[in-house]
C-alpha positions as CSV (number, residue, x, y, z in Angstrom):
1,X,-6.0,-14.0,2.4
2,X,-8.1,-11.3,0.5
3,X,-10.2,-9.2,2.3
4,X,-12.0,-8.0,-0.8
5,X,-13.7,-10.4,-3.3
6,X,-12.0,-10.9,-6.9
7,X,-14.0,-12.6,-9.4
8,X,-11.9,-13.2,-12.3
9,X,-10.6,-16.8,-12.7
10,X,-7.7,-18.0,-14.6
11,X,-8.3,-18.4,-18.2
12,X,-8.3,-21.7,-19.8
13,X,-5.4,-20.3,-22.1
14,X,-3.3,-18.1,-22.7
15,X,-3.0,-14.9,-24.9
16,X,-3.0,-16.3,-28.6
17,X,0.6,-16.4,-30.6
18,X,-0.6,-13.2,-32.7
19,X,-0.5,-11.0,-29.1
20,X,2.8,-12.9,-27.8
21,X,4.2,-12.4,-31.0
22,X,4.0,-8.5,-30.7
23,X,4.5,-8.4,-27.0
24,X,8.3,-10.5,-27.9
25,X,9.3,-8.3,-30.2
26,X,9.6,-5.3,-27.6
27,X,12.8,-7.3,-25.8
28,X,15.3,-7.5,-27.9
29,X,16.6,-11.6,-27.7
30,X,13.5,-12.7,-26.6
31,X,12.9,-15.1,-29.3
32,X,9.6,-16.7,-30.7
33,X,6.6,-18.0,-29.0
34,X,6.6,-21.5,-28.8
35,X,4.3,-22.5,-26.1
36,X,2.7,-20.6,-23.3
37,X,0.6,-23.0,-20.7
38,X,-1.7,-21.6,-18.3
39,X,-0.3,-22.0,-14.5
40,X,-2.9,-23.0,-12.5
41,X,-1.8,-22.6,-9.0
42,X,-2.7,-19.2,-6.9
43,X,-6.3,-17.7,-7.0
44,X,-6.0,-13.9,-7.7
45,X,-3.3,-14.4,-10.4
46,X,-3.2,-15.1,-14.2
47,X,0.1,-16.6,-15.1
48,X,1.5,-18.5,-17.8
49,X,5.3,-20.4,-18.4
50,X,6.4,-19.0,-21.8
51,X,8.6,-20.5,-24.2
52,X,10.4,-19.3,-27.0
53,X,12.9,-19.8,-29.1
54,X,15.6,-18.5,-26.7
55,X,14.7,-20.3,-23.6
56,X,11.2,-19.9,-20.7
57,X,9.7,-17.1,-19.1
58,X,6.8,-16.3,-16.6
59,X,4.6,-14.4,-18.4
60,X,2.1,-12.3,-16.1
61,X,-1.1,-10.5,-16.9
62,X,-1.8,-8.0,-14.1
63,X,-5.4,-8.1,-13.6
64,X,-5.7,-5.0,-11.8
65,X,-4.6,-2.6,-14.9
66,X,-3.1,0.1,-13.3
67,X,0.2,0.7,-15.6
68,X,2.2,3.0,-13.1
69,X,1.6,1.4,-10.3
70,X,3.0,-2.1,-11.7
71,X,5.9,-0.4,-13.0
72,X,6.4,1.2,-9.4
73,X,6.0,-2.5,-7.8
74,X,8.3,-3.3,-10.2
75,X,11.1,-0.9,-9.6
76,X,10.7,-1.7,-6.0
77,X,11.7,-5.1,-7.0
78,X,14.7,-4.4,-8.7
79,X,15.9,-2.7,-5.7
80,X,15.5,-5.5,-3.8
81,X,17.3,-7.4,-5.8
82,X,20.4,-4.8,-5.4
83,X,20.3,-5.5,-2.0
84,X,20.4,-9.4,-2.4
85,X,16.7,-11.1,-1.8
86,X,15.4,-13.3,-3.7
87,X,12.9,-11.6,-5.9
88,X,12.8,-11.6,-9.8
89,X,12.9,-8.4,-11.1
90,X,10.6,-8.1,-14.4
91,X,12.8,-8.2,-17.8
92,X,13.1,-4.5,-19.2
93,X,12.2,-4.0,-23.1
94,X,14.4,-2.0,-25.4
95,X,12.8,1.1,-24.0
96,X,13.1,0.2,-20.3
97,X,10.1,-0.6,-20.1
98,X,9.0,-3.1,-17.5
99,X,5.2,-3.1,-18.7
100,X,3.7,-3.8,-21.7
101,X,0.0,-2.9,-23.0
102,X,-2.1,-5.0,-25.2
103,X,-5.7,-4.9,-26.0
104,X,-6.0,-3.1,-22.6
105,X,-4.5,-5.8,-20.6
106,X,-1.0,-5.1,-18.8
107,X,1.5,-7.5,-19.0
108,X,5.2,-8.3,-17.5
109,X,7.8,-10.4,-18.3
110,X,9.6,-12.2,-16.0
111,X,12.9,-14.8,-16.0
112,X,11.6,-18.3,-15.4
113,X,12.6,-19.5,-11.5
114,X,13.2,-22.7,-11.2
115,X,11.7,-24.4,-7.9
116,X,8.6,-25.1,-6.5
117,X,6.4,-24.5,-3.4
118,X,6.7,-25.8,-0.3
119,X,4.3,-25.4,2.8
120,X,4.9,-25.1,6.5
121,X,5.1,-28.6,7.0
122,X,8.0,-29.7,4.4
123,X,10.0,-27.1,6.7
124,X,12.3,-28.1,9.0
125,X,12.6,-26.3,12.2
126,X,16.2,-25.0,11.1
127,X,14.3,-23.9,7.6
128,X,11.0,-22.2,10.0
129,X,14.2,-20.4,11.4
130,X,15.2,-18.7,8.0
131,X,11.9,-18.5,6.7
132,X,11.1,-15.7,9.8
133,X,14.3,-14.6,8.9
134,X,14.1,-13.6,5.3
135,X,10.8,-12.1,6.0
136,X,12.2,-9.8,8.9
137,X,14.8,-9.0,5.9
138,X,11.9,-8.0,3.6
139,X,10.8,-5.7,6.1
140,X,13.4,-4.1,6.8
141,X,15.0,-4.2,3.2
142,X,11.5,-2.5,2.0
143,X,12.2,0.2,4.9
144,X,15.3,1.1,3.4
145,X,14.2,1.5,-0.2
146,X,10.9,2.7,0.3
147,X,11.6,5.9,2.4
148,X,11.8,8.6,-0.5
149,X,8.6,11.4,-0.7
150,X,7.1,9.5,-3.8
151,X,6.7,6.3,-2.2
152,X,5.2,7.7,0.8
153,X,3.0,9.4,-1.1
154,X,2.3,6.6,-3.6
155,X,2.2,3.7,-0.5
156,X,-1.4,2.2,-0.5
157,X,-3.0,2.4,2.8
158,X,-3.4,-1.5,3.2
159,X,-5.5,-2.9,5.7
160,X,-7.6,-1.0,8.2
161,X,-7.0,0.0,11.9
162,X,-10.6,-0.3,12.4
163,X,-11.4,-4.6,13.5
164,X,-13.8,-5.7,12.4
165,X,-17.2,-5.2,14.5
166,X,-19.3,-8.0,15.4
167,X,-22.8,-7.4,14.5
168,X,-21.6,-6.9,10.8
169,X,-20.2,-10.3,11.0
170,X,-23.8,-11.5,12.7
171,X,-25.3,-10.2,9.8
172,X,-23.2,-11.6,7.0
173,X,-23.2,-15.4,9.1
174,X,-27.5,-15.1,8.8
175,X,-26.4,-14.0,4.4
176,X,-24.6,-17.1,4.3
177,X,-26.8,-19.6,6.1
178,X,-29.6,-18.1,4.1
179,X,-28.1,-19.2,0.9
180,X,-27.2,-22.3,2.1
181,X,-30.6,-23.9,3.2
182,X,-32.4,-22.8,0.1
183,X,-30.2,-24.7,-2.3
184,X,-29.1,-28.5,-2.6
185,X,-26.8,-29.5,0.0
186,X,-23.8,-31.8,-0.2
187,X,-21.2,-33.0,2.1
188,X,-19.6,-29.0,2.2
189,X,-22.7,-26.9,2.5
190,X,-23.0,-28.9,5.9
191,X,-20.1,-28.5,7.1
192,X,-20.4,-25.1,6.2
193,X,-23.7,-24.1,8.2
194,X,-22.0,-26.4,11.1
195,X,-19.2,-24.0,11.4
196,X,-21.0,-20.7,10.4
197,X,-23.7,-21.9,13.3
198,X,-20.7,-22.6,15.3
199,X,-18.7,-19.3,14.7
200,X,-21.8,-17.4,15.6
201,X,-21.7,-18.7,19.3
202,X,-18.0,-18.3,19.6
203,X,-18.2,-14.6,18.9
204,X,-21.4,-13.7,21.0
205,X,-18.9,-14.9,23.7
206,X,-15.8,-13.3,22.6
207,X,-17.3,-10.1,21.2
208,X,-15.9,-8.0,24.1
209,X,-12.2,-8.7,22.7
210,X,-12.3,-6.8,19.6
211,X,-9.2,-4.9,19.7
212,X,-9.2,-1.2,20.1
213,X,-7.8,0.7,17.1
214,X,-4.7,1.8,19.5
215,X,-3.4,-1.9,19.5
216,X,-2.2,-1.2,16.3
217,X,1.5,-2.5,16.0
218,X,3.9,-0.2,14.1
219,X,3.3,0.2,10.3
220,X,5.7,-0.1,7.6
221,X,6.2,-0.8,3.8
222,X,5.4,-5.2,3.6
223,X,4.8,-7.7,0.6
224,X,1.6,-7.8,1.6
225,X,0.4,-11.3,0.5
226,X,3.5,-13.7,1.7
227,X,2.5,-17.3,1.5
228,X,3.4,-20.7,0.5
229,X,2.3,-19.9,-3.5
230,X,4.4,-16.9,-3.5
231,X,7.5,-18.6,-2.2
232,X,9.8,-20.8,-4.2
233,X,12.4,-23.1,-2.9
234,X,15.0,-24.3,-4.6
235,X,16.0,-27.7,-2.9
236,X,16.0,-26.6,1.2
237,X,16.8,-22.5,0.3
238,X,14.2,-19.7,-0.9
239,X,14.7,-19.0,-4.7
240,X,12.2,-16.1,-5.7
241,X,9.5,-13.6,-3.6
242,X,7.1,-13.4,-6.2
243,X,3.9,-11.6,-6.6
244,X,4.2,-8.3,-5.4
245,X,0.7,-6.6,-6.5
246,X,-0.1,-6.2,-2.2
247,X,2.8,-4.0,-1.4
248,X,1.8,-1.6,0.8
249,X,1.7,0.0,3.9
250,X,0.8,-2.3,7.2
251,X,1.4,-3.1,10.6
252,X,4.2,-5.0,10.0
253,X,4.1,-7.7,12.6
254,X,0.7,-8.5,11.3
255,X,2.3,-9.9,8.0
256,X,4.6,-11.9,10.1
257,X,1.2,-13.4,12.4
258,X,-0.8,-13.6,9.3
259,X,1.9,-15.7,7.0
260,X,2.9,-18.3,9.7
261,X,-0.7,-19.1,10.6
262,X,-0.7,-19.9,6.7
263,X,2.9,-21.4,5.9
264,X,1.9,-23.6,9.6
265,X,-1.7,-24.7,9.2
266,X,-1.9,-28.2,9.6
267,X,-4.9,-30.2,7.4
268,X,-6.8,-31.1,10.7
269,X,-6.7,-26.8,11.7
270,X,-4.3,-26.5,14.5
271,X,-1.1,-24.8,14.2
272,X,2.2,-26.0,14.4
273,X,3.9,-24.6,17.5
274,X,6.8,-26.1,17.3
275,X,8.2,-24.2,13.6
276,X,6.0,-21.0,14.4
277,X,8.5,-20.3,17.6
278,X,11.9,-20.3,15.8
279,X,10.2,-18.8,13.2
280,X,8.8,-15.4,15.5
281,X,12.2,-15.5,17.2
282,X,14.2,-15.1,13.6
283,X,11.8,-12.9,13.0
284,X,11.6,-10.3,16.0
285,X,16.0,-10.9,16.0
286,X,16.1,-9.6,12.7
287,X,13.4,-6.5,12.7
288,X,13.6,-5.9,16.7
289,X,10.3,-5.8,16.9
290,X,9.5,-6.8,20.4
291,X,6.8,-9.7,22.4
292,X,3.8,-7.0,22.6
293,X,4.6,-6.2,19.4
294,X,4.1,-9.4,18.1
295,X,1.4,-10.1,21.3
296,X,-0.7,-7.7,19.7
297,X,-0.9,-8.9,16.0
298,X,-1.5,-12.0,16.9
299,X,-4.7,-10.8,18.9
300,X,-5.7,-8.5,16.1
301,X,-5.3,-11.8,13.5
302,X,-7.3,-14.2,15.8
303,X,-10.1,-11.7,16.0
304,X,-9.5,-11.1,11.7
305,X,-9.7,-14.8,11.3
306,X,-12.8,-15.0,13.7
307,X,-14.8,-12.6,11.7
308,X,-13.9,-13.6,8.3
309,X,-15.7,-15.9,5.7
310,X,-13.9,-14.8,2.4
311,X,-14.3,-18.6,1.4
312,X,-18.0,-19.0,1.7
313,X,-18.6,-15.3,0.3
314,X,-16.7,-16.7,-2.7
315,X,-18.7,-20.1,-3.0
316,X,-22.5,-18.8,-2.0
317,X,-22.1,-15.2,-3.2
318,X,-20.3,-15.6,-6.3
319,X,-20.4,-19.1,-7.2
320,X,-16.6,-19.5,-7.6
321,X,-15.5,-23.0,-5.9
322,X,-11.3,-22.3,-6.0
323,X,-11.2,-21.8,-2.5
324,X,-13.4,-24.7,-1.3
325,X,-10.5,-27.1,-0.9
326,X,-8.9,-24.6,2.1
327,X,-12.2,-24.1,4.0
328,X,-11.8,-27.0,6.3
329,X,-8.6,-26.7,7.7
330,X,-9.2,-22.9,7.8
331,X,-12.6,-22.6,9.6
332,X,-11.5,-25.5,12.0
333,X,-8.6,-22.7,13.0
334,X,-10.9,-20.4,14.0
335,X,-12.1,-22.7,16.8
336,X,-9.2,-24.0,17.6
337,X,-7.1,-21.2,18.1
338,X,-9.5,-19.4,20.5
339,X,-9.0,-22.8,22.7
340,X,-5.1,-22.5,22.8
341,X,-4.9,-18.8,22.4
342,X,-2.7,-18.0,25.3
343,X,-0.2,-21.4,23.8
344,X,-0.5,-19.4,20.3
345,X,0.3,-16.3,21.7
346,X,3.2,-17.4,23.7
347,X,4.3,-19.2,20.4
348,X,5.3,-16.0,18.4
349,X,6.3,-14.0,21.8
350,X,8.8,-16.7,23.8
């Protein structure tokens, strides 16, 4: 999940008819607007299902602005496709264009995918299997496209070597519970201080495991935000990889730690063991990367989940409530996975 905060919410609706009127007429067979409703699922996102005359689209509006690098992503994507995942490539206009500018706000077309999400526990153990698969695939796949000069130059840094140091953490927990106990409290804000009280203790005892910068794993090009909301299935079988505004340039196995402990997260915060290992196995079979490999991201993503509180920063900071539904599975995680770390560990390196 986001390491930085992003305030913008979803609108209520969508562009009016007047804008989706002008941005149609760039894509020759596009048709009319008909309808355009907001889709509300995802946090960082603004997305709507477009209809027209000639049949449905996802429209996107890409909050971050930058016009070349969305049309890089988006070349990156079409790629892809060439080699045969499942991503969906934006629609070209009749210039080739793959991004379109209106009232200073980018925007993409895309085919509509039909399919839906499905989390870690609607897989089967078979489907856990293929799901570590196909994102091995995406790493390597995105190793073979993305190894000209202009990418590497281009390739965003992603996230730090540096973990993150406890007595910033110490002094972000004492922000928090500080805005807690000066406002009305309901059922959340106590669980809240409870496990900000709690996560305190755990890492005065476990602040002599942050991991040293040179238990990095290897770095590479990844999709950089691969989770249940950017996944659709099509009955049992993945239909699109969508949402590629995080590519970049990351320890690899990282992404692989990082999504399962997602895609595997039960509602009561443990993990489910029992997909995550034929999931790491597909996974280390199909990118070679090895047990300390994988050893070593999943220490460097318990000590990431230890330290972070992107929830309540977004709830007490900024007053945006989207991601208060997560919070208790995810902060009960935290606790549990430091109990079972070794069982965790041996999960994504058996």
């Amino acid at each position: 999940m986001p390491r930085s905060l992003v305030t913008d919410a979803p609108p209520a609706t969508g562009p009016d008819t007047g804008t989706l009127r002008t941005l149609l007429r760039r894509y020759d067979g596009a048709g009319e607007p008909v309808a355009c409703e907001t889709l509300t699922e995802g946090l960082l996102n603004r997305g709507y299902r477009l209809s027209t005359t000639r049949g449905r689209f996802f429209l996107k509006h890409h909050l971050d602005g930058d016009r070349e690098a969305i049309a890089r992503q988006h070349a990156v994507t079409r790629r892809l496709d060439a080699l045969g995942l499942p991503v969906a490539p934006p629609v070209a206009d009749d210039d080739g264009n793959t991004v379109t500018v209106l009232g200073g706000r980018c925007y993409a077309l895309h085919p509509w995918i039909e399919g839906r999400h499905r989390d870690g526990g609607e897989l089967t153990a078979a489907q856990s299997r293929r799901l570590g698969a196909l994102l091995g695939h995406v790493h390597t796949c995105l190793e073979q496209v993305m190894n000209g000069p202009e990418e590497a130059a281009a390739g965003p840094s992603g996230a730090s070597d540096t973990a993150a140091r406890p007595e910033e953490t110490f002094t972000l927990i004492e922000e928090l519970l500080g805005l807690i106990r000066v406002r009305p409290r309901d059922s959340f804000d106590e669980l809240a201080e409870h496990r900000l009280v709690e996560r305190r203790a755990l890492l005065e005892r476990h602040a002599h495991r942050r991991p040293p910068a040179a238990a990095t794993p290897a770095r590479g090009w990844v999709h950089g935000d691969f989770h249940p909301l950017n996944l659709l299935y099509r009955g049992g079988e993945p239909a699109a990889i969508v949402d590629w505004d995080r590519l970049g340039v990351q320890p690899r196995a990282e992404e692989a730690v990082r999504a399962a402990v997602i895609f595997f997260l039960k509602p009561d915060g443990t993990l489910d063991l029992a997909k995550i290992r034929p999931y790491a196995r597909a996974y280390r079979r199909a990118t070679g990367a090895d047990a300390a490999e994988l050893a070593a991201a999943v220490h460097r993503v318990w000590w990431e989940r230890l330290n972070d509180f992107w929830m309540l920063r977004w709830r007490y900071q900024l007053g945006d409530h989207r991601a208060d539904p997560g919070f208790p599975a995810s902060a009960a995680l935290s606790v549990w996975w430091t109990r079972a770390y070794e069982s965790v560990r041996d999960a994504f390196t058996d």
